[in-house]
N, C-alpha and C positions, 0 to 999 in steps of 0.2 A: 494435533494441528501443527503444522507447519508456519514458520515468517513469510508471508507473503506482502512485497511490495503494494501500495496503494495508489488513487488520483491518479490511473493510468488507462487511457484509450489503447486498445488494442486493435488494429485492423487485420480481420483473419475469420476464417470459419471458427465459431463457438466451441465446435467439436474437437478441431483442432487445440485453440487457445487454452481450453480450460483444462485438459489436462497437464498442457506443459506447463501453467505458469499458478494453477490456484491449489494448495494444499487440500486435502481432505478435512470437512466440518471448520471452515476458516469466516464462512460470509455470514450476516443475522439475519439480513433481507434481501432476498432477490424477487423482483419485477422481470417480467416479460410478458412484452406485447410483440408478437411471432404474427408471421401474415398466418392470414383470415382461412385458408382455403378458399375463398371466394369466387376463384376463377374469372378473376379479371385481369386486366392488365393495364396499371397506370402509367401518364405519361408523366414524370416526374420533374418538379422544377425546384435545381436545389440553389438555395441563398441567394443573396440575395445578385449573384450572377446568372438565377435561373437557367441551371446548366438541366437540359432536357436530356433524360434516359430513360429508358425502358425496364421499367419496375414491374416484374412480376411474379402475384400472385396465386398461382396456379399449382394445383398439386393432383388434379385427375381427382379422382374419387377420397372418401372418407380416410379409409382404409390407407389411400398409399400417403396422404397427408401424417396419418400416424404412426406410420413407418417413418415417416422423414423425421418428427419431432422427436421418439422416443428414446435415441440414443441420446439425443441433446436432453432431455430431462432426465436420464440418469444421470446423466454428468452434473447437472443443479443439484438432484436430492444428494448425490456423494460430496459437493463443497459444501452445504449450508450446515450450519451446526447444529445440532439435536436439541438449543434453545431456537431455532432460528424458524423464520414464516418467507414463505414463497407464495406469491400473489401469482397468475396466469390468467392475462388479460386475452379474453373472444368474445364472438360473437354466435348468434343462431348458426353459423354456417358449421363449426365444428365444437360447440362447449359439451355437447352432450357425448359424444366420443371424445373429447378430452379430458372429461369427469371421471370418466371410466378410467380412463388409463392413470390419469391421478390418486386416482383411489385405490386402484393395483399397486402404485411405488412407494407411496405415501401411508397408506393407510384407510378404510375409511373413518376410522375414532379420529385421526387428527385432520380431517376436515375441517375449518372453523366456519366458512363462511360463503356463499354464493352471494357477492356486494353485484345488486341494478345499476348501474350506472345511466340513469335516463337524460336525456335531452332532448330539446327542440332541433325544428329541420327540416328544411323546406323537402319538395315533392312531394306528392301523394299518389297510390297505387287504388284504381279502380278496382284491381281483382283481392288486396288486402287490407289487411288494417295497417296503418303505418308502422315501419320499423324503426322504433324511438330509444333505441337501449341496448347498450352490451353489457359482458358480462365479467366480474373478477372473481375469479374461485382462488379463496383464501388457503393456504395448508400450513399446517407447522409437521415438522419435522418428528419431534418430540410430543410428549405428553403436557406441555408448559413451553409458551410461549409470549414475550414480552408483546403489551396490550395497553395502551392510555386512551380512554374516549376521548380526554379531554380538546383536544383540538379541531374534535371532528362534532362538536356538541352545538347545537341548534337553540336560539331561545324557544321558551313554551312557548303555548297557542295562547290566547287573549283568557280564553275560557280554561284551559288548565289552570292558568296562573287563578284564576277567582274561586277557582272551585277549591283548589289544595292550598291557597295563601296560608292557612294557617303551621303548612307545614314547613314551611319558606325561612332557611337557617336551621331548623332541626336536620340536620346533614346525619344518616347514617347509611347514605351509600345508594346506588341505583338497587332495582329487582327486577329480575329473570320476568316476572307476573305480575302486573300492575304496578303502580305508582303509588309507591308506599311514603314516598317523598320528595321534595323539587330541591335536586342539587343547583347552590346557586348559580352555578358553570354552566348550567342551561340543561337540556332535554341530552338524555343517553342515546347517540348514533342508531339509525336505525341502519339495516342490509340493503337500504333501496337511499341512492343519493340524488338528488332532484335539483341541488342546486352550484351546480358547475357545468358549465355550458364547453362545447369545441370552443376551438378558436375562429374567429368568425373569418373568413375568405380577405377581408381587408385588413384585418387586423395585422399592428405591424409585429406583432411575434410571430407570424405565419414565414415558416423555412422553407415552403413547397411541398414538403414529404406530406404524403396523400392521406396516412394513417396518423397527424401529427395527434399527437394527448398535450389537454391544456397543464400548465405548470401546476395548477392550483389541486387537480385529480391527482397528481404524483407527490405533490405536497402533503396531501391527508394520508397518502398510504404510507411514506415514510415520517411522519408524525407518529404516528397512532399506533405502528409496527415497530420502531425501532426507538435506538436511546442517541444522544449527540456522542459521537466521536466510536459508533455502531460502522460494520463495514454492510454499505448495499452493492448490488450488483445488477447487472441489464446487460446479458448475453446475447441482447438482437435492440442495443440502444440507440440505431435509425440516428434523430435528429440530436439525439442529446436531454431531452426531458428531463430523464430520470438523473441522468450526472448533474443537473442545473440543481434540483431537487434537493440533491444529496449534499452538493456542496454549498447550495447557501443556507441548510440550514446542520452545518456541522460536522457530517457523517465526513468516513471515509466511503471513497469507491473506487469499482472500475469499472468500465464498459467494454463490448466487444460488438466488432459491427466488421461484416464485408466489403462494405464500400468506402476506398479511400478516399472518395468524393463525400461520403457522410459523416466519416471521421476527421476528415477534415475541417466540416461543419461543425462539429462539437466544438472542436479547439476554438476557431475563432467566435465559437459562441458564449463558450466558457469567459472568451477577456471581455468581449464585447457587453456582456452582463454582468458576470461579477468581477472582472476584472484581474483575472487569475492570468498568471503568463503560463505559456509554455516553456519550459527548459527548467521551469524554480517552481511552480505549486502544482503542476501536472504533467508527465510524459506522453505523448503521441508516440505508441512502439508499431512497430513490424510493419512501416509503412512498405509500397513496393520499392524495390533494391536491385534487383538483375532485370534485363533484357527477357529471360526468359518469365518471369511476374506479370511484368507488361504486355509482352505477348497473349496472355492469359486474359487482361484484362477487360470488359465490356468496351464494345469502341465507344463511349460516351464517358465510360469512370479513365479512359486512355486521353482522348482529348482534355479533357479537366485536368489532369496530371501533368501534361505536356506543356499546356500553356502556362500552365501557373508554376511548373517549374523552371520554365522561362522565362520567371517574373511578369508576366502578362497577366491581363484579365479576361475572362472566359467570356464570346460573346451570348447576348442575352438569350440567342435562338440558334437551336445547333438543327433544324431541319430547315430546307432553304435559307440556309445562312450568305448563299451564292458566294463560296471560297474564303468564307472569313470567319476564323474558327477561336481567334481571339485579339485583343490588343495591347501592343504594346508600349508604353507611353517612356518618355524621358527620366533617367534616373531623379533628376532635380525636380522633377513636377511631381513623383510620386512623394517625396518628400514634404515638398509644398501643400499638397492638396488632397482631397479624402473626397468618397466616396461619387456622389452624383456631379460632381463637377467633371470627374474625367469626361462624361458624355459633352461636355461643352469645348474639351481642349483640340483643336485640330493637330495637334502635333502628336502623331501615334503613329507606329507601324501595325503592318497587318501581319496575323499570324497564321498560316495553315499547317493543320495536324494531319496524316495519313497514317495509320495503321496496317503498314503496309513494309514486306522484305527489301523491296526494289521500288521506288519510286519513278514512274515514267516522263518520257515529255508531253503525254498529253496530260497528267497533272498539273508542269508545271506551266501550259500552255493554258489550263482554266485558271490559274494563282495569280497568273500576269494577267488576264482578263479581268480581275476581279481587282488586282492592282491600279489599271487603267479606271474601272468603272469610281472608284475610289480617290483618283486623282493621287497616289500612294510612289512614292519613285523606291523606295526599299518596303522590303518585306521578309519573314524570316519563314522556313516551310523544313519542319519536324517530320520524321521517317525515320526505319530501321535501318534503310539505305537508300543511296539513289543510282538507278540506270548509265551507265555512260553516257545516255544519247540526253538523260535528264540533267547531265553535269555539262553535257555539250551545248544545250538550251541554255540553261542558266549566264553559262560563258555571253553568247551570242547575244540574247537579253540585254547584258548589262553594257557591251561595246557598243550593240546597234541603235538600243533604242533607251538605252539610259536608266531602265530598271534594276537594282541591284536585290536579286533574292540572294539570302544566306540559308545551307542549306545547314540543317543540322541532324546529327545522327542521334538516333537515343543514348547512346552509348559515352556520346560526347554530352549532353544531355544530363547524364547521370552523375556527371562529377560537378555540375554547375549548380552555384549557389543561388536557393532562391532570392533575387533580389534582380531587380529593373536592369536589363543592359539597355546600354547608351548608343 
C-alpha cells in the first residue's frame, strides 16, 4: 500500500482518477451508487442555483451497461484492502447482472449481504405492484471484514421485550438462530431497513440531483462498515452524501465525480454543513484548466463554469432564460449580503454564455434585446471568441444607443479570479 493523500474531491472520469492518484489495497470502505441503467433521462437542478442539465441515464441494453461498469469495478476491488467492504448501491433494473458480475471479482464466499432498502412513495402502477425498494449488495474483499451492528440496532418489539425480560442484562452476544438473548443496545440489524425514508421533494437538504441518498442511509453504511479515522471512498459521489458522511463522523475520504457543476456542489456543501473550508480541510483537484476541457464540456456544466467564474450567479432556469444565463451583482453587495436577498437587489449586470469558436452579431443582437427587456445598460457576454462583425456590433451598441456589453474570451476568463467584478 502506497501514501495516498486524503478529504480530496476529484473532478475526472473514475477510470481515469483512480489509477493515477489511489494506491493499491489503500481504501476500508467504498460506496457507490452508479446510474440505474434505467433508460431515462433527468432534467437535473443542481443547488441551490438550480442550474438545469441533462443527466443521463441510459446504457442500451443489460449487457452494454456491464461493459460500462466493469472496468470501473476492477479499479474499486484493486484499491480496497483485503480487510476492507464495498457496498454497490441498484435497483431491479440491473442488481441481478450486477451480482453476477460481483461475484466473478469479488468472490462468491465474500459476499456478506443483499441490504432492502424500502421506502414510502407516491404513484401507483395499475399493471404492478408498487416499486418500494433498492438494493445494496455488501462485499468484503477478504475473508474478514470490519462489522459493528451497534449503530444500526432497533429497540425490541413490545412483546419480545415480555417474552425474554428475563434475559435482559445477561449479555452473551447476538445469534445467527433465534434469540438467545436481549442485548441491551437493542434488536441485531436485520438485511431489510424500513426505516429511513428519501429526502422528501421539499426538504431543505434536497440539492436537485434526481438519485440524491438521504444522509442518514450513508450514515448507517459508514457506521457499521468502517472504524473513525478508516479511509472511505465514492467514485461516482454526485451530490456529496457520502463525503458529508464520512466527514462528520471522522473518516478520511475522497470522492470522484465528472461534473464540475457537482463537484463543485460538494465543496460548498461541505462548508455550508460542516463547515470545513476549502484550501485547509479539503482539496477540490483537477478542476477544468485549458480551453481545450471546456470545449469538451456539456453546454450546461460550461455555462455553470463561466458564470461563476465570473463571479456571477447562475440563473435559476437555463431553458427560456430569454438571454440571461446569469448575474452579476457589485463586489460590495456580495460582501454585504447572502443568499435570497440578491433576488431583491436591482443593481446586477447580466451575463450571457455561448459555447461557441466565434461569436456573431446576431448573438449579440438577442444579448442587447434581453438587455433592453431588462432595463440593463451593461452587460458581460462569455465566448471562445467573437466575429469581427460581433466586435463591430458591440462598438456601435455602446456609441449609439448606450449599452455597454464586455466581451470576454475564455482564455481571458481562465486567468480570472473567482470573485464579483465591479
Amino acid at each position: 500500500m502506497g501514501f495516498m493523500d486524503t478529504n480530496i474531491i476529484y473532478c475526472g472520469d473514475n477510470l481515469e482518477v483512480l489509477p493515477k492518484y489511489v494506491p493499491n489495497e489503500s481504501v476500508d470502505l467504498i460506496y457507490i451508487d452508479p446510474p440505474f441503467n434505467s433508460s431515462r433521462n433527468y432534467e437535473v437542478f443542481w443547488g441551490e442555483s438550480q442550474e438545469r442539465r441533462a443527466f443521463e441515464d441510459r446504457f442500451g441494453d443489460a449487457m452494454c451497461y456491464i461493459e460500462w461498469i466493469r472496468p470501473r469495478l476492477k479499479e474499486i476491488q484493486r484499491i480496497l484492502k483485503n480487510t476492507g467492504s464495498f457496498v454497490y448501491h441498484c435497483d431491479w433494473h440491473a442488481s441481478h447482472y450486477v451480482k453476477v458480475e460481483l461475484d466473478r471479482l469479488f468472490g462468491f464466499d465474500n459476499f456478506q449481504n443483499e441490504i432492502i432498502w424500502y421506502y414510502r412513495g407516491a404513484g401507483l402502477s395499475k399493471k404492478r405492484y408498487a416499486r418500494r425498494h433498492e438494493v445494496l449488495l455488501w462485499y468484503s474483499k477478504g475473508t474478514t471484514c470490519y462489522f459493528n451492528p451497534d449503530p444500526a440496532r432497533q429497540a425490541y418489539a413490545p412483546a419480545t421485550i415480555e417474552r425474554f425480560s428475563h434475559y435482559i442484562g445477561n449479555v452473551r452476544g447476538d445469534h445467527d438462530y433465534g434469540v438467545q438473548t436481549l442485548n441491551p443496545k437493542g434488536k441485531h440489524p436485520d438485511d431489510v431497513w424500513i426505516d429511513i425514508q428519501p429526502e422528501a421533494p421539499s426538504s431543505r437538504a434536497r440539492l436537485g440531483y434526481p438519485t440524491q441518498k438521504p444522509l442518514p442511509l450513508l450514515e448507517r453504511i459508514i457506521l457499521t462498515m468502517s472504524k473513525s479515522g478508516d479511509i472511505v471512498a465514492d467514485p461516482f459521489c454526485g451530490c456529496g452524501t457520502t463525503l458529508e458522511a464520512a466527514a462528520k463522523h471522522k473518516r478520511k475520504w475522497i470522492g470522484v465525480d465528472f461534473s464540475p457543476t457537482a463537484c463543485r456542489l460538494m465543496a460548498d456543501r461541505l462548508e455550508k454543513n460542516l463547515g470545513l473550508k476549502e484550501g485547509i480541510d479539503f482539496i477540490l483537484k483537477d478542476m477544468p484548466k485549458t480551453v481545450e476541457q471546456l470545449h469538451r464540456m456539456p453546454p450546461f456544466e460550461f455555462q455553470n463554469w463561466a458564470v461563476v467564474a465570473l463571479g456571477g450567479i447562475p440563473n435559476k432556469v437555463k431553458v427560456g432564460d430569454y438571454g440571461i444565463d446569469g448575474r452579476l451583482y457589485l463586489a460590495d453587495m456580495v460582501k454585504e449580503h447572502k443568499g435570497d436577498f440578491f433576488e431583491a437587489l436591482d443593481k446586477w449586470y447580466p451575463i450571457q454564455v455561448k459555447q461557441q469558436d466565434k461569436v456573431g452579431r446576431p448573438d449579440i443582437d438577442k444579448f442587447q434585446t434581453a438587455m433592453r427587456r431588462d432595463k440593463r445598460l451593461k452587460g458581460y457576454f462569455i465566448a471562445f471568441g467573437f466575429s469581427s462583425d460581433a466586435t463591430t456590433e458591440i462598438k456601435r451598441a455602446q456609441k449609439v444607443d448606450g449599452l455597454e456589453i464586455v466581451p470576454i474570451t475564455v482564455d481571458e476568463l481562465l486567468g480570472y479570479e473567482k470573485t464579483a467584478l465591479s
